[in-house]
C-alpha positions as CSV (number, residue, x, y, z in Angstrom):
1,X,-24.0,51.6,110.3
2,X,-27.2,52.4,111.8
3,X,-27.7,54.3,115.1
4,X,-29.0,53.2,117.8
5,X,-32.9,54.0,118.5
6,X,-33.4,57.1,119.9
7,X,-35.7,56.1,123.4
8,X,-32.1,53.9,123.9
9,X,-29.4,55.8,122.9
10,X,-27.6,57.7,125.8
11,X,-28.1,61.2,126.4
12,X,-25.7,63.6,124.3
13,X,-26.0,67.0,126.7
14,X,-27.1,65.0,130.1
15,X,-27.7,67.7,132.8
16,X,-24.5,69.5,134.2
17,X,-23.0,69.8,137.0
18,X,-23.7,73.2,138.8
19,X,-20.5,73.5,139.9
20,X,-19.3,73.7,136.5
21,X,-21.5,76.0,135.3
22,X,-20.0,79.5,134.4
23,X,-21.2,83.1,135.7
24,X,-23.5,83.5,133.1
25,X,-24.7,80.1,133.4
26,X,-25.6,80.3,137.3
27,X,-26.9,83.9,136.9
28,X,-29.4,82.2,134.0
29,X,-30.2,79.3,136.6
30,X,-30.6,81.5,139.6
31,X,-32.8,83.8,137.7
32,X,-34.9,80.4,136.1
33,X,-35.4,79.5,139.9
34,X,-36.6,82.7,141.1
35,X,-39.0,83.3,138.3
36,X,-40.2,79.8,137.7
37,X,-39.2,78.4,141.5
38,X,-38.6,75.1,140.2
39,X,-34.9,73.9,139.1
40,X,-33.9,72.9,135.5
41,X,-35.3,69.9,133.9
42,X,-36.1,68.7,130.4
43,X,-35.0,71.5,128.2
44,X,-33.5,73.8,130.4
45,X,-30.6,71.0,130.9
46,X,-29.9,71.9,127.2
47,X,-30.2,74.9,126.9
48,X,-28.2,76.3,129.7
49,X,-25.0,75.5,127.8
50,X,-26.4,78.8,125.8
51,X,-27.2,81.2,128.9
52,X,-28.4,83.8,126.2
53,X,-30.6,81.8,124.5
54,X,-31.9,80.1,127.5
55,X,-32.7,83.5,129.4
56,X,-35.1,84.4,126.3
57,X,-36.5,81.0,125.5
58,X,-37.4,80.7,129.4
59,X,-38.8,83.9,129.8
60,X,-40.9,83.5,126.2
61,X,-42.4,80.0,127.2
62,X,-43.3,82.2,130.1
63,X,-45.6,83.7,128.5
64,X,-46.8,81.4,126.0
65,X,-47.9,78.8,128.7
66,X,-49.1,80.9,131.1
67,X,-50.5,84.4,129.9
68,X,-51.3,84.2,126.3
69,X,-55.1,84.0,125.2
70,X,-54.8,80.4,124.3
71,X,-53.3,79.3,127.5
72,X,-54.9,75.9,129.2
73,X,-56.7,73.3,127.2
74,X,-56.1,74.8,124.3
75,X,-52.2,75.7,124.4
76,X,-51.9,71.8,125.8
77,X,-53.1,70.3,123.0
78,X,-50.8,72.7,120.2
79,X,-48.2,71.6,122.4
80,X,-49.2,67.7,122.2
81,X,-49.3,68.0,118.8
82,X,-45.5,69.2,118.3
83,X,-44.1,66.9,120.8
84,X,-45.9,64.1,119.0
85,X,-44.8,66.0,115.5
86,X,-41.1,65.9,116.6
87,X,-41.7,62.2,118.9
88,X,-39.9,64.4,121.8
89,X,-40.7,62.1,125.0
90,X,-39.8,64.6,127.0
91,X,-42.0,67.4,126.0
92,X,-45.0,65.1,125.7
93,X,-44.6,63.2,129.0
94,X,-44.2,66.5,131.0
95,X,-47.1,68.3,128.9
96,X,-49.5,65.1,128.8
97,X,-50.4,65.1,132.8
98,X,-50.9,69.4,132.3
99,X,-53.2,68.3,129.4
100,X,-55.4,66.4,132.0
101,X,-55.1,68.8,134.7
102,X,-56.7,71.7,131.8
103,X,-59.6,69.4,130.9
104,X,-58.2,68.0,127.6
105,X,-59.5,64.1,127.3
106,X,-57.8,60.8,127.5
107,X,-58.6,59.7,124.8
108,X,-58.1,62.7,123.1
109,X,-54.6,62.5,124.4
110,X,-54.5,58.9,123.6
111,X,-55.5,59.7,119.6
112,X,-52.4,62.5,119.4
113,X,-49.8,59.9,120.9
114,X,-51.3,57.0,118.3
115,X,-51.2,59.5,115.5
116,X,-54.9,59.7,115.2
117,X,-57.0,62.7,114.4
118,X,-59.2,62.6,117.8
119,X,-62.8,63.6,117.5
120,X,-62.6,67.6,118.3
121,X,-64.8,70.5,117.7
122,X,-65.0,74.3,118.2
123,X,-62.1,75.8,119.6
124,X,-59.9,72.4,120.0
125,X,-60.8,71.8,116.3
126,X,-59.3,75.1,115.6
127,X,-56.3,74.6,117.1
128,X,-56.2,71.1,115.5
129,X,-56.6,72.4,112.2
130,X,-54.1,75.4,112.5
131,X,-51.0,73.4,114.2
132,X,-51.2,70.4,111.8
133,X,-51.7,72.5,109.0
134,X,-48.7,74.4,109.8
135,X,-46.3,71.8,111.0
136,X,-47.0,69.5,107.8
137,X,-47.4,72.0,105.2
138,X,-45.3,74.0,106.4
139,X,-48.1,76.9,106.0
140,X,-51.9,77.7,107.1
141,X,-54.6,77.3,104.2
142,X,-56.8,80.6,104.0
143,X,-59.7,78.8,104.9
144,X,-58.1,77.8,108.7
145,X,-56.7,81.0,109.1
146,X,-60.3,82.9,108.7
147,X,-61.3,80.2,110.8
148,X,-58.6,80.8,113.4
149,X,-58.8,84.6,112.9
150,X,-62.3,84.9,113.6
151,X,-61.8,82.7,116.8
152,X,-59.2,84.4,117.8
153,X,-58.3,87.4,116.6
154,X,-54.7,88.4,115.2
155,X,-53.0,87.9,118.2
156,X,-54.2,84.7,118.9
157,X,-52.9,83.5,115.5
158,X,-49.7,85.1,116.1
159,X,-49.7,83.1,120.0
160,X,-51.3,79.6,118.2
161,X,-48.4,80.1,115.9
162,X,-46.0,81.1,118.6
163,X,-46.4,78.2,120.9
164,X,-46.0,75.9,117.8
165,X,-42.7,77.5,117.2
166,X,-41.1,77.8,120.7
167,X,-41.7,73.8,121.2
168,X,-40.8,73.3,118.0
169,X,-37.3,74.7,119.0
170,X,-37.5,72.8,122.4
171,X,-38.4,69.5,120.7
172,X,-35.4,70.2,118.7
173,X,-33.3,71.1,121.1
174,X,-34.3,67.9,123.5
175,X,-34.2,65.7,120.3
176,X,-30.2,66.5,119.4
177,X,-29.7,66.0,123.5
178,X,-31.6,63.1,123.4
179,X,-33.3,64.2,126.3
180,X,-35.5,60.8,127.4
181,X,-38.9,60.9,129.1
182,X,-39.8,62.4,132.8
183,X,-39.7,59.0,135.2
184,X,-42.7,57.1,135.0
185,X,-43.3,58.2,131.4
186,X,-43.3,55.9,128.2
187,X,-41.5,57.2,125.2
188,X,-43.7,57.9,122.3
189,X,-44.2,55.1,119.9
190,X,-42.1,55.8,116.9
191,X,-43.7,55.7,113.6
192,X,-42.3,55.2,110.1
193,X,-40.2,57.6,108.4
């Protein structure tokens, strides 16, 4: 028996009812809102069924989108590259238009979704280099770390890596959820196994 294909299948954890929730599930929420001042969406649907582990993934993707030194352009496309790793609609159809608005080009954007390597260089080529290296081998080659560490620095390596991880763990979460794409969003082709 096969299953059914993923962009078709019904959700697994669709978003709760707040009524439901627990206290430590609308302490998590009411502390997401004031922080973030948006309500839950995408992951956070998930992940609220863990208040714990949503109260430090939220406040960690708070700083790894917004305040760590590879934040914008940069941080947008490590984060393309993952959701396109993992084909998590969600992740890239929320994180494609904040590619755009940080200056990252269509058909630069167009090239991740097709599984193309688009034509990057300097700091984007970098960041190429580093995530794909480390999600397919699992490891960074010495000559893209120097490359990366000289860029920058040890904590940027440490961030690059960072960001890589946390929506690695989002991808994962949404992908077990089966969390579809934001409205007006096309799921990500799917590509051999």
């Amino acid at each position: 028996m096969s299953d059914t294909p993923f962009h078709k299948a019904p959700p697994r954890l669709p978003p709760q009812d707040p009524a439901t929730f627990t206290e430590a599930q609308r302490a998590a929420e009411a502390e997401f809102r004031a922080v973030r001042g948006v309500g839950l969406s995408g992951p956070w649907h998930v992940f609220i069924r863990s208040p714990e582990v949503f109260g430090h993934a939220q406040h960690l993707g708070l700083y790894l989108r917004y305040r760590c030194l590879l934040s914008g352009n940069l941080s947008e496309i490590a984060i393309l590259l993952v959701a396109r790793h993992w084909t998590q609609d969600f992740e890239w159809g929320a994180h494609r238009p904040e590619a755009l608005a940080a200056g990252v080009p269509p058909e630069v954007i167009d090239d991740i979704r097709q599984g193309r390597r688009p034509a990057l260089t300097g700091d984007e080529e970098i960041v190429w280099n580093y995530v794909t290296e480390l999600q397919h081998t699992r490891r960074v080659s010495d000559a893209t770390y120097a490359q990366a560490l000289a860029r920058f620095g040890e904590q940027g390596v440490v961030e690059l890596a960072s960001i890589v991880g946390y929506y690695t763990l989002l991808a994962m979460g949404m992908n077990v959820a089966r969390v579809a794409s934001p409205e007006g969003e096309a799921p990500l082709p799917r590509f051999p196994e």
